[in-house]
Residue frames relative to the residue before (quaternion, step in Angstrom):
aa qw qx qy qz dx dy dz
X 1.0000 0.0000 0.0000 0.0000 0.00 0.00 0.00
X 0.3916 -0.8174 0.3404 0.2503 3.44 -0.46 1.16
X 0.1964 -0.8500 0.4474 0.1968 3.99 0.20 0.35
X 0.1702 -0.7931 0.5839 -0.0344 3.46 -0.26 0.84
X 0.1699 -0.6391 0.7369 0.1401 3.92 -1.63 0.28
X 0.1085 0.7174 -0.6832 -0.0826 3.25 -1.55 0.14
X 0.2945 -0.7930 0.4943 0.2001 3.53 -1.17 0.81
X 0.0764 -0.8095 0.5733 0.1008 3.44 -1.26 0.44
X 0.6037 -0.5933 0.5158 0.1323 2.89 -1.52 0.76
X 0.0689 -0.8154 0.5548 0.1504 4.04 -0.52 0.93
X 0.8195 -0.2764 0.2458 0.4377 3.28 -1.12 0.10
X 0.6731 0.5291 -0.0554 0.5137 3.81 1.03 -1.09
X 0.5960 -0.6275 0.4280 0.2605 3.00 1.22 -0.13
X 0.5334 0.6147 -0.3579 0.4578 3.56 1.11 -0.79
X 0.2353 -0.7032 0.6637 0.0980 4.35 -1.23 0.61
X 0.1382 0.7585 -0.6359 0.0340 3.22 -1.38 0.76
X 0.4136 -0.7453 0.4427 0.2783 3.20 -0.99 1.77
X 0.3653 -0.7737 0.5103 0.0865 3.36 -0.79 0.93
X 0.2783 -0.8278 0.4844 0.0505 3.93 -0.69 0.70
X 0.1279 0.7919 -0.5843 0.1227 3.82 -0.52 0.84
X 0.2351 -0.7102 0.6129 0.2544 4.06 -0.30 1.18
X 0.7889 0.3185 -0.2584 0.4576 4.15 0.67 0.38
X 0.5939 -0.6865 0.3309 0.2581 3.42 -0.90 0.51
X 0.3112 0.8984 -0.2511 0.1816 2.99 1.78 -0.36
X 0.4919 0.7257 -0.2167 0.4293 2.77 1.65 -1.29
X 0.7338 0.3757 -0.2752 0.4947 4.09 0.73 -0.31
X 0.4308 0.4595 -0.5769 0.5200 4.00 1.20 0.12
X 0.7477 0.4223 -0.2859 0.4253 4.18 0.41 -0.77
X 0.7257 0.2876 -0.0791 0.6200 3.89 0.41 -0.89
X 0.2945 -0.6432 0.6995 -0.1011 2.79 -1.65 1.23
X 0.2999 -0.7015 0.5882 0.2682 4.27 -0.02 0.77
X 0.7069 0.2876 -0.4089 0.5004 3.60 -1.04 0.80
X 0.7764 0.5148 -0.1889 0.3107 3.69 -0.10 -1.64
X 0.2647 -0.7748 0.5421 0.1889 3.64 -0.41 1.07
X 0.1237 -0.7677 0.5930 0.2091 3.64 -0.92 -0.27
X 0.6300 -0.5409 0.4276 0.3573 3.39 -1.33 0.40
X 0.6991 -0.5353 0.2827 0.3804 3.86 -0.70 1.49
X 0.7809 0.1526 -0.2952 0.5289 3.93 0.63 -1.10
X 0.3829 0.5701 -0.6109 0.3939 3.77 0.56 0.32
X 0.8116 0.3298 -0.3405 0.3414 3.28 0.20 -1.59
X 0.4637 0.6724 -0.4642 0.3426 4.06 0.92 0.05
X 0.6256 0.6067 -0.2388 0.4285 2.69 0.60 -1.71
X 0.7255 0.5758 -0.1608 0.3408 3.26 0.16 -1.52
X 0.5122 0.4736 -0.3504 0.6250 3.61 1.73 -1.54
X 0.5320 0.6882 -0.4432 0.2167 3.62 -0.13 -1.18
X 0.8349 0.3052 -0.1039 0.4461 2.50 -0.07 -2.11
X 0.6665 0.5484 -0.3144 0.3951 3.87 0.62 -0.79
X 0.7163 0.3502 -0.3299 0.5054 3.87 0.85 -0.89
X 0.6161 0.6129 -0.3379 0.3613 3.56 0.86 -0.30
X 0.5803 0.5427 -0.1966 0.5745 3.32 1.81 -0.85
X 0.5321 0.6815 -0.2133 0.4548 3.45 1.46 -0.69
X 0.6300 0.4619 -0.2203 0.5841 3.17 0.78 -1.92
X 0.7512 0.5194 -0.3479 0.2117 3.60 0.06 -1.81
X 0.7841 0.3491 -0.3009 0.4156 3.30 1.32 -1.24
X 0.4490 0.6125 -0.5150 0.3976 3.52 1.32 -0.02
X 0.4993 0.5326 -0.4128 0.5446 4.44 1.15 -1.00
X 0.7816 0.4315 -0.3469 0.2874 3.73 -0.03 -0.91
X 0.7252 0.3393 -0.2733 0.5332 3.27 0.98 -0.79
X 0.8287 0.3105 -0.1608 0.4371 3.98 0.64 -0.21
X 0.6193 -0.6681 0.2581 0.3216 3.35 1.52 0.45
X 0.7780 0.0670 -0.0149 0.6245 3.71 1.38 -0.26
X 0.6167 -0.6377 0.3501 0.3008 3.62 -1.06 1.19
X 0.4761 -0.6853 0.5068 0.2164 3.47 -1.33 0.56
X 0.3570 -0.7887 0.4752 0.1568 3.31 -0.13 1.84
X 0.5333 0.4944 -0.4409 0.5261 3.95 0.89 -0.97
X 0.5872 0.4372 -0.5242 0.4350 4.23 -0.06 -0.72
X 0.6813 0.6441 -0.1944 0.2884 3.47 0.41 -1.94
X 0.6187 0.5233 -0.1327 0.5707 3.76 1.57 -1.65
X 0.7314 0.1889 -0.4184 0.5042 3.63 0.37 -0.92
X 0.5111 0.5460 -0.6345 0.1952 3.86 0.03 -0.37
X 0.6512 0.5494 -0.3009 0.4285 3.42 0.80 -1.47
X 0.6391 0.4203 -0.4496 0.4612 4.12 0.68 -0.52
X 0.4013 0.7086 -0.3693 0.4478 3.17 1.25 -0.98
X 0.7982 0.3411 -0.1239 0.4808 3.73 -0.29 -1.52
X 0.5477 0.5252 -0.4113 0.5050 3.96 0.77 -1.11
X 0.7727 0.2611 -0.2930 0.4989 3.92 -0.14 -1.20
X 0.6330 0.4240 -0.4750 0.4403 3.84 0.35 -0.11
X 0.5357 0.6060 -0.4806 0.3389 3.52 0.49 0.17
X 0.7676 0.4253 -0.2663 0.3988 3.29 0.93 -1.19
X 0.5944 0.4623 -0.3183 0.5758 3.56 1.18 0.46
X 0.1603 0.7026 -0.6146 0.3208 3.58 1.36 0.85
X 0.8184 0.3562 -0.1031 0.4390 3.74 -0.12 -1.66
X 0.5457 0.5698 -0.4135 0.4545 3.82 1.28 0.34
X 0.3465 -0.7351 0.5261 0.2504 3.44 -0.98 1.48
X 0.8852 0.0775 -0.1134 0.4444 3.13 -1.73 1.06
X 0.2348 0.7841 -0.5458 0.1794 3.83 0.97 0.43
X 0.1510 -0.7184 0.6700 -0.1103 3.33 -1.07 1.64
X 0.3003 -0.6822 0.6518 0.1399 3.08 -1.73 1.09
X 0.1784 -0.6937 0.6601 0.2266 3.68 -1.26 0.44
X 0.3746 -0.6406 0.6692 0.0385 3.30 -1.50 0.85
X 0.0088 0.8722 -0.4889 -0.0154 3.21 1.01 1.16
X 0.8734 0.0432 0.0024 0.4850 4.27 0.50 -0.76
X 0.2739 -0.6763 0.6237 0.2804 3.32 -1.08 -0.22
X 0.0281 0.7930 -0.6022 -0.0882 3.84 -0.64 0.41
X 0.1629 0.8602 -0.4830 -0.0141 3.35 -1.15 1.25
């Protein structure tokens, strides 16, 4: 299963390499194109969870690293709760 990182860009400016044990991560995210803070959750959600699910199917048990970045994922999107119009950039893909 091919594991892949991408990094994003938060509202602050701050970048965080990002982890996925599945490529999936490019049917949701587009490199360059920012999205709107709960878009770009959602979007983790649904993509590391599909990650984990196919990582359980082929090896019998869910991929805690998918499971770990969602939650950093969500932790640093909190602090941009009270930030108008806070956009994420999907700045690369790294495989």
């Amino acid at each position: 299963m091919p594991e892949m990182r991408f990094r994003v860009r938060w509202p602050d400016q701050s970048a965080t390499l990002c982890y996925s044990p599945s490529q999936v991560i490019k049917d949701f995210f587009n490199p360059g194109e920012s999205y709107e803070l709960e878009d770009f959750l959602a979007r983790s959600r649904a993509a590391l969870q599909i990650a984990s699910e196919r990582v359980r199917q082929k090896y019998g048990y869910t991929c805690s690293s998918a499971m770990t970045q969602l939650a950093e994922i969500e932790t640093i999107a909190m602090r941009f709760s009270d930030t108008e119009n806070p956009k994420v950039l999907v700045e690369a893909f790294i495989e």
